[in-house]
C-alpha positions in Angstrom: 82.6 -0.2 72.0 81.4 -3.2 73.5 78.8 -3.5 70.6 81.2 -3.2 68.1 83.3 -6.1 69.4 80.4 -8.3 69.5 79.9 -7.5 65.9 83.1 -8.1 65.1 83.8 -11.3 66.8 80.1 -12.5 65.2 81.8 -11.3 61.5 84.8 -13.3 62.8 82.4 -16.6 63.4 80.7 -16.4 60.2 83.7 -16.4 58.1 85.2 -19.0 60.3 81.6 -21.3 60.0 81.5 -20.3 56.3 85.5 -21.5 55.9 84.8 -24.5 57.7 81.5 -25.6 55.4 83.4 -25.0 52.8 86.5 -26.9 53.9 84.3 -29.8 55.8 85.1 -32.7 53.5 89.0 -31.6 52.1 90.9 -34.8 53.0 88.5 -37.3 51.8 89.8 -37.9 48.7 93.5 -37.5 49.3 92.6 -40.5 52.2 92.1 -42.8 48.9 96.1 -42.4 47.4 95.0 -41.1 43.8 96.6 -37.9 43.1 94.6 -35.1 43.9 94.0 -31.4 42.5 95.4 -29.4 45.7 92.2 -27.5 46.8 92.0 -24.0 47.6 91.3 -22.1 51.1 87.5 -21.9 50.8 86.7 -23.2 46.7 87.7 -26.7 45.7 90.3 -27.1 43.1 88.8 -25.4 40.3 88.1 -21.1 41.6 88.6 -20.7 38.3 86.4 -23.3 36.6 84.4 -20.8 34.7 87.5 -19.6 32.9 88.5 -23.1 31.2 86.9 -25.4 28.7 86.4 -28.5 31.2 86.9 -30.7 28.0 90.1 -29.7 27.5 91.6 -29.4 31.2 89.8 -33.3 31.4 92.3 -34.3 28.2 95.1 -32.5 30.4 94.8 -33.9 33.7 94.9 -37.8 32.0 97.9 -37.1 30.5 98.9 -35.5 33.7 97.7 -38.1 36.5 96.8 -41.4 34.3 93.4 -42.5 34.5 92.5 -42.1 37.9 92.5 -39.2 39.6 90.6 -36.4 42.0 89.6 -32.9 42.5 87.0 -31.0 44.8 84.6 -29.2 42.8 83.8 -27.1 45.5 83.1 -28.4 48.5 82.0 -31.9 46.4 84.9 -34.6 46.0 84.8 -36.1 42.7 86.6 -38.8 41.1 87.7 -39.1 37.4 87.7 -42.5 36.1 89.3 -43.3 32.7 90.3 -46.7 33.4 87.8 -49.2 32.1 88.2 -52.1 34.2 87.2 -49.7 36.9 84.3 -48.0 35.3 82.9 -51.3 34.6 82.9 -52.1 38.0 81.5 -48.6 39.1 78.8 -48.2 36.8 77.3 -52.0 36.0 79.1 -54.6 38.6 78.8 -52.7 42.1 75.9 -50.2 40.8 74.3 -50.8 44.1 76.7 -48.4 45.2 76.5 -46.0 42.7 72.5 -45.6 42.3 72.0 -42.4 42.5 73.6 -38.8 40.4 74.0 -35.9 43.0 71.2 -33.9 43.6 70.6 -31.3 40.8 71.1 -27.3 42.3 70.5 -25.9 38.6 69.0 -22.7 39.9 65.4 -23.7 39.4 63.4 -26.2 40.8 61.5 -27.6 38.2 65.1 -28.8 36.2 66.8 -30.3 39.4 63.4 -32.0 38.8 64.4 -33.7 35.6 64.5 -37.5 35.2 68.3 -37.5 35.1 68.9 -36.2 38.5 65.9 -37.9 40.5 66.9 -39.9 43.2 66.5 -44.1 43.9 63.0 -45.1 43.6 61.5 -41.5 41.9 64.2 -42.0 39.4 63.4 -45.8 39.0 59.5 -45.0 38.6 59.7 -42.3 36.2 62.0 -44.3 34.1 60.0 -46.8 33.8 57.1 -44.8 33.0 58.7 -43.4 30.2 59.9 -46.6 28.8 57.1 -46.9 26.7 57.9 -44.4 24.5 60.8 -45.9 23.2 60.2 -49.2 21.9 61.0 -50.0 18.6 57.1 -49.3 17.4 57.4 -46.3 18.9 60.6 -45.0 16.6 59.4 -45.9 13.8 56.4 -44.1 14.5 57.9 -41.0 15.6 60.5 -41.5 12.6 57.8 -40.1 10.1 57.8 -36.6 12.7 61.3 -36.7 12.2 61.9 -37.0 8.7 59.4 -34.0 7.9 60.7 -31.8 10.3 64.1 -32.8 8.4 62.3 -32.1 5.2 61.5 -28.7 6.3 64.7 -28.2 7.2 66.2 -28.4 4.3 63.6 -26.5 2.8 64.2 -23.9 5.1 68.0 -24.1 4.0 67.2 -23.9 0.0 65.2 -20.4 0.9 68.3 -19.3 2.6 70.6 -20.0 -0.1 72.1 -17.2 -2.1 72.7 -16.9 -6.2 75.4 -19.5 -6.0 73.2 -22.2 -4.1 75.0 -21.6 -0.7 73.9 -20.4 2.7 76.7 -19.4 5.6 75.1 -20.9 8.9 76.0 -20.5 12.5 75.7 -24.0 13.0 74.5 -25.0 16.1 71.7 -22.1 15.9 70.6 -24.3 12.8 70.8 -27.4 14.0 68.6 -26.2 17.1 66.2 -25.5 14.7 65.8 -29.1 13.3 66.6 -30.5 16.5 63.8 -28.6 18.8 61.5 -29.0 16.1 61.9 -32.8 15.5 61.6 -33.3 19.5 58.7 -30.7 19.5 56.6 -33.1 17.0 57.9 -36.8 18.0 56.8 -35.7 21.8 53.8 -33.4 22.0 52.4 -33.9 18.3 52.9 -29.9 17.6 55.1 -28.1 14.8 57.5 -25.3 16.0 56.4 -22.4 13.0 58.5 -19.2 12.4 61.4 -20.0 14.3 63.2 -16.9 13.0 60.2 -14.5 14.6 61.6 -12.6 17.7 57.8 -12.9 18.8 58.1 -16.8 18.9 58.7 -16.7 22.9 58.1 -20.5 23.0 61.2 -21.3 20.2 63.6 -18.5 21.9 63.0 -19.8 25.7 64.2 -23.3 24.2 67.1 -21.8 22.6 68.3 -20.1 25.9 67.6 -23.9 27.8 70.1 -24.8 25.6 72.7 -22.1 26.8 72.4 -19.6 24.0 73.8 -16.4 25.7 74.6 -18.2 28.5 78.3 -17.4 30.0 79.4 -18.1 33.5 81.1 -15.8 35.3 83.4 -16.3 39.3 79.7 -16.3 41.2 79.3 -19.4 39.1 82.2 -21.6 40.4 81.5 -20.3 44.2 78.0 -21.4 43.7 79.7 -25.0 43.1 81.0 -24.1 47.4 77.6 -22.8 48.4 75.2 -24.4 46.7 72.4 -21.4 47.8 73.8 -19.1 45.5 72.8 -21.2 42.5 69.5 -19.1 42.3 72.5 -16.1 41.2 74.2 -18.0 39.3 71.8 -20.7 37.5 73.4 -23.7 35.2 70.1 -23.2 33.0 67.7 -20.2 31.7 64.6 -21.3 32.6 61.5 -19.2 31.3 57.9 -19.0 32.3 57.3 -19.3 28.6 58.1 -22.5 28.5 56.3 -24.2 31.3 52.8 -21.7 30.5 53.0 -23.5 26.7 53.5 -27.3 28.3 51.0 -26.9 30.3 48.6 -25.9 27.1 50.0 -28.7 25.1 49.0 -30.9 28.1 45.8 -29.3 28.9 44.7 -29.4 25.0 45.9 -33.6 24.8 43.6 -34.0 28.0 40.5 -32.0 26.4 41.1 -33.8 23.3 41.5 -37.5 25.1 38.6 -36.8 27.3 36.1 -36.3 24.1 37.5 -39.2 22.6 36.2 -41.2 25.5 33.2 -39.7 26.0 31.8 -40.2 22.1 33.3 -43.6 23.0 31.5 -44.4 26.1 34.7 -45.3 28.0 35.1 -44.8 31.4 38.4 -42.5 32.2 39.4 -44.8 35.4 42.6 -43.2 38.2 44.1 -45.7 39.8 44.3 -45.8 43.7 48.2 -47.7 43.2 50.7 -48.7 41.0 49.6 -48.2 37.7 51.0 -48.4 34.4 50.2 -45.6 31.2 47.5 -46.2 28.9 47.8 -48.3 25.9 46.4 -45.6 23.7 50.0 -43.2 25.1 51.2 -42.1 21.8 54.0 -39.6 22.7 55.3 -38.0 25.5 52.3 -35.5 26.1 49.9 -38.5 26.4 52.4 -39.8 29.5 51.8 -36.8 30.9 48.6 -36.1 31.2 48.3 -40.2 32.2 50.7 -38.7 35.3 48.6 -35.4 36.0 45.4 -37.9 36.3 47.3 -40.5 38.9 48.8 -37.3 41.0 46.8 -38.3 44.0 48.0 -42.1 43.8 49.6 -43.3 46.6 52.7 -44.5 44.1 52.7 -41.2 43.5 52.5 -39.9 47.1 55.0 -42.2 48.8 57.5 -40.9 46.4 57.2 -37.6 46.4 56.7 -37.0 42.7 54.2 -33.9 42.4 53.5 -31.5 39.1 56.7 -30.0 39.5 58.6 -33.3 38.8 55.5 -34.6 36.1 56.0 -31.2 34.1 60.0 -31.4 34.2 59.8 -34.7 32.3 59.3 -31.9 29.2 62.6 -30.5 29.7 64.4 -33.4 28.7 67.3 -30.9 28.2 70.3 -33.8 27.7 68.2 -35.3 24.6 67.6 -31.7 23.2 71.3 -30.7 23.3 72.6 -34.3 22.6 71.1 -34.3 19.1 71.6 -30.6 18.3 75.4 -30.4 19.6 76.0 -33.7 17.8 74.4 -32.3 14.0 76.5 -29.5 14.9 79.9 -31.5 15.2 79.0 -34.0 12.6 78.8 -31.0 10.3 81.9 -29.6 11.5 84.1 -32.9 10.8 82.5 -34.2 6.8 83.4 -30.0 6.1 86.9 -30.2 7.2 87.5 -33.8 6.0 86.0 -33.4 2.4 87.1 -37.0 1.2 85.1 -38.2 4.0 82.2 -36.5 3.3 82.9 -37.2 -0.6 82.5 -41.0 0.5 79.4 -40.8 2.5 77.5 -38.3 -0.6 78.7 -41.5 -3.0 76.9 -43.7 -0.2 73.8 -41.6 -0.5 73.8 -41.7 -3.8 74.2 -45.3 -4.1 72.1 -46.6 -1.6 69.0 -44.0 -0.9 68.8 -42.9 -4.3 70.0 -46.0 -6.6 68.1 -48.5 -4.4 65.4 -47.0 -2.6 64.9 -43.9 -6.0 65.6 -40.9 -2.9 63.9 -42.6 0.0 65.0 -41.7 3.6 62.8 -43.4 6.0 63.3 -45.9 9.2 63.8 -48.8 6.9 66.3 -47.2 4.9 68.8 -45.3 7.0 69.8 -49.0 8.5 71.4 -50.0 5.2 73.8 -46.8 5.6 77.3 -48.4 7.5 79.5 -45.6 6.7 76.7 -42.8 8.3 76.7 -45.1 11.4 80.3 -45.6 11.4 80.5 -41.3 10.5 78.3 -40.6 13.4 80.2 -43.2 15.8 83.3 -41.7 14.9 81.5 -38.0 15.7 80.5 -39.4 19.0 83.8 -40.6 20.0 85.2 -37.6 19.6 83.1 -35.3 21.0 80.3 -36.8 22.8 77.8 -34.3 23.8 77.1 -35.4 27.5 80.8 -34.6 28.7 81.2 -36.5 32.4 78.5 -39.5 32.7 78.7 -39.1 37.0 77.1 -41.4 40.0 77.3 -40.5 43.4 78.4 -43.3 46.3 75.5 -43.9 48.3 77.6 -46.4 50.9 81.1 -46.4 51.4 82.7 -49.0 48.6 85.9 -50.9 48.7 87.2 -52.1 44.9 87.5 -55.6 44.6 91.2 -55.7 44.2 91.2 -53.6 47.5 93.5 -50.8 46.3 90.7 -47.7 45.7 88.1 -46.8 48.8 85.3 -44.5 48.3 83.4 -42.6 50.9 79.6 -42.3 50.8 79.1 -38.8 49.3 81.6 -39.1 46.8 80.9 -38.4 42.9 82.7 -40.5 40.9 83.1 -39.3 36.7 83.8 -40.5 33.3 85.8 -38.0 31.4 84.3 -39.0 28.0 86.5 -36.9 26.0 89.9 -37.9 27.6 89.3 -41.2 27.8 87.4 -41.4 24.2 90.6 -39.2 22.8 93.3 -40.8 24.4 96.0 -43.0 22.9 96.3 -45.9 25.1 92.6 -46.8 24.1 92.1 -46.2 20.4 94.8 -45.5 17.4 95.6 -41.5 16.2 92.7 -40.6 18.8 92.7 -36.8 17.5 91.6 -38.3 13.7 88.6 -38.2 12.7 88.4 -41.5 10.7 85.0 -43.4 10.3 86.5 -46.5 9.1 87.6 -47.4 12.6 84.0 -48.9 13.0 83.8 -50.5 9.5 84.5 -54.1 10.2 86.8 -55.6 7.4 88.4 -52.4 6.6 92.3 -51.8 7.9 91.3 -49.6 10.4 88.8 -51.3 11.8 89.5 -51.0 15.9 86.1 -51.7 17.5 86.7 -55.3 18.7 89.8 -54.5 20.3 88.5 -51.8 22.5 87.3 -52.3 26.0 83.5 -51.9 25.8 83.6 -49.4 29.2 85.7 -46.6 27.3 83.5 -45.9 24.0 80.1 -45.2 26.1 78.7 -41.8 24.4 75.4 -42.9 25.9 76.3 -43.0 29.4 76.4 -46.4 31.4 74.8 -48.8 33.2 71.0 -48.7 34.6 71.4 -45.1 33.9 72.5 -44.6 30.6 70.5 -42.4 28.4 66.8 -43.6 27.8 66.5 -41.8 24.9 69.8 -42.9 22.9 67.2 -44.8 20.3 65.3 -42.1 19.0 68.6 -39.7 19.4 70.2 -41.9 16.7 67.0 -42.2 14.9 66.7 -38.5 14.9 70.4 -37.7 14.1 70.8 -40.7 11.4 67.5 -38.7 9.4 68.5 -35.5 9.5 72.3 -35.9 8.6 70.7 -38.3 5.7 68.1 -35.2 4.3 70.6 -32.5 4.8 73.3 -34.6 2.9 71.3 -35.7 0.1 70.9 -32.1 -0.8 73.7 -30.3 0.6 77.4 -30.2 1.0 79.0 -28.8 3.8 82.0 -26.4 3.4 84.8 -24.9 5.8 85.2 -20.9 5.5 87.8 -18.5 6.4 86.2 -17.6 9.3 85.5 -21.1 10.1 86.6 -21.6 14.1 85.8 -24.5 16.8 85.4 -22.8 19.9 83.8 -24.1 22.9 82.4 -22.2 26.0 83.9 -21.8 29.4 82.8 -23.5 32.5 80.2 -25.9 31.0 80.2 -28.9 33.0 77.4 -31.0 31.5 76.9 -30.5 28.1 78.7 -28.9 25.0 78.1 -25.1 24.1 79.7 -23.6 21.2 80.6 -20.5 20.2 79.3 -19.4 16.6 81.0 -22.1 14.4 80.1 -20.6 10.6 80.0 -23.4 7.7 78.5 -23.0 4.5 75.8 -25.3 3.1 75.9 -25.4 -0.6 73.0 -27.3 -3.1 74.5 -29.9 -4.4 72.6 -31.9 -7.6 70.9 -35.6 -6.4 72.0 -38.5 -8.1 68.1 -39.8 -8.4 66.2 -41.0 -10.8 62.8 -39.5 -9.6 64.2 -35.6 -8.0 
């Protein structure tokens, strides 16, 4: 008996210490005077997170609160921001405050490893480390890679196409075909072949990184409570796959570098320090093999950046998505607004094949205004990274002194409610291109507050890759176009996933992709 009661009252303490970790920072946020998403006993103020498309309940709650408001995701207060005075003064003026994202808990190591969610200096290192890769020598060098993964993309599509010239797609599975393999070649110098071979382990591990199959279920959204069940419930489907073949890419750069210099008599030289990458780093799998050789640096040492963290830097999982989800949406909005699409074919036509006789290169996508302002208008309405977040690393008092925020506290941009909302931009559910073509009468762009359209991200932490994305997604809409209309269907549906907080994931959205004749004079 007495055994039994010493079990219990230990049950008792558990629950009570596990209700208490859970509950430990409920009051922080309602301290501020925003209105506040009543929490829950034990879950934050989203249990049910994994039931609702956060896109949508963001769009809700600004029409419901105005642009400020809070909720606990979890046991993690987090402030929404859709006011751009505020943002502004978040992200860029006080960003002393705001260095740092939360710590990633993905489920896996090796992505909480990713540059995105490194902390302070490690972040600030790595970043600048991979600067390199995207100066503007450095697109137009990977825009060749681009365009002939593009090409083979379409040709892919013409094999596809039945007697009439048209091919149903699920469109984000195809646009994660053009996507992965554009990144595939612009980074590691490789080609992803047979992407439709169950055998290709390599092309279907990327696919699930992206979220294909991927549903979240209630262990999910307790995970977000106690961050230890994570490894149950992971935000990512990380396989082995995919790590074994980086490491050959890398290993095979090194063998191939190392025989350069040795037929060269040069002297391969780690560095003790700081040091910068070589001048001879072509793509991303020459940076890291430069970081595998400086791993014993003291740079490297004081800041705790080990293989784990050199081989995430692959997994660059925001770029892969960004460009893939965008195609994907892009596609979706020139098919169900035909005289839009109608006006950037007759663009094409004039520009890339009356000027240039069909070419689609780095020099010639910048003389297309209506794709920018087509892809701009695709990125304000669905941008692809959902919530741009910071985290306050020391308690932060606004300058008019109305809004206080404690150390510890995430603070969010609800892209889609504040890039879809009516106080900031005119019929904010249209999808009209024009709204960024200076001279015409809806031109808006001047007006708006440059804190609200920010598809990117903000600040010192905005997204390092946003060149080559636009690069990447300017060439492919431009080859698939030039050859292709894009059609609605009956069973033609927009459906997004439940309980993604980071980035978009679709459900099958079916389109058809029909030949359509070039206007060139050499075909």
């Amino acid at each position: 008996m007495f055994v039994a009661l010493i079990v219990l009252v230990l049950i008792f303490a558990l629950i009570f210490g596990l209700i208490a970790y859970a509950r430990w920072n409920y009051g922080v946020l309602e301290a501020t005077g925003i209105p506040v998403i009543k929490p829950t006993l034990f879950n934050g103020s989203v249990p049910d997170l994994h039931l609702k498309v956060q896109t949508d309940e963001d769009i809700k709650r600004f029409q419901e609160f105005g642009p400020l408001w809070g909720l606990y995701e979890g046991r993690t207060p987090i402030i929404h921001v859709c006011d751009p005075d505020l943002i502004r003064e978040i992200f860029v003026k006080d960003v002393e405050y705001f260095y740092d994202r939360r710590v990633g808990h993905f489920g896996d190591a090796r992505i909480d490893e990713i540059l995105d969610y490194l902390p302070g200096e490690k972040w600030k290192k790595m970043r600048k480390l991979q600067t390199i890769l995207f100066s503007s020598g450095k697109i137009r060098q990977y825009s060749t890679q681009l365009k002939d993964a593009a090409d083979d993309f379409v040709d892919y599509l013409k094999g596809k196409c039945d007697g009439h010239g048209s091919v149903n797609l699920d469109t984000r599975n195809a646009m994660d075909i053009v996507s992965l393999d554009g990144i595939a070649r612009a980074s590691f110098g490789v080609k992803l072949e047979n992407v439709e071979d169950p055998n290709n382990l390599f092309f279907r591990a990327l696919k699930k990184l992206l979220g294909e199959g991927l549903e979240y279920n209630w262990l999910y959204s307790l995970s977000m409570t106690f961050p230890i069940l994570h490894k149950l419930a992971p935000s990512f489907q990380i396989e082995e796959v995919l790590f074994h073949t980086f490491r050959e890419i890398i290993a095979t750069r090194k063998e191939q570098r190392d025989m350069v210099n040795r037929e060269t008599n040069q002297t391969l030289k780690k560095s003790e320090g700081n040091w910068k990458p070589a001048s001879n780093c072509n793509d991303l799998a020459d940076l890291l093999v430069d970081c595998f050789d400086n791993l014993e640096s003291s740079d490297f040492q004081r800041l705790g950046i080990s293989s784990t963290t050199i081989l995430a830097q692959a997994l660059n999982v925001t770029a892969l998505d960004m460009i893939s989800a965008t195609m994907t949406m892009i596609s979706y909005y020139l098919a169900t607004n035909p005289n839009t699409q109608k006006k950037l074919h007759e663009e094409l036509d004039e520009i890339i094949e009356g000027q240039f006789e069909g070419r689609i290169d780095n020099e010639t996508i910048q003389s297309l205004p209506y794709l920018s302002a087509c892809l701009n208008e695709t990125l304000r309405l669905a941008p692809p990274l959902i919530r741009p977040e910071r985290m306050c690393t020391k308690d932060w008092v606004s300058s008019e002194g109305n809004l206080k925020i404690k150390k510890g506290t995430v603070v969010m941009v609800p892209l889609w409610a504040a890039q879809r909302h009516s106080k900031y931009f005119l019929d904010p559910d249209a999808f009209i291109p024009e709204r960024f073509i200076p001279n015409s009468p809806q031109y808006e762009a001047s007006s708006w507050h440059p804190y609200i359209y920010s598809p990117f991200g903000l600040g010192l932490r905005n997204c390092i890759g946003m060149r080559i994305a636009i690069e990447t997604l300017k060439l492919n809409i431009a080859t698939v176009l030039q050859s292709f209309r894009i059609e609605v269907r009956s069973d033609t549906r927009l459906e997004f996933k439940k309980g993604m907080l980071f980035l978009l994931q679709f459900k099958p959205l079916y389109l058809d992709f029909v030949r359509r004749e070039r206007k060139s004079k050499k075909l």
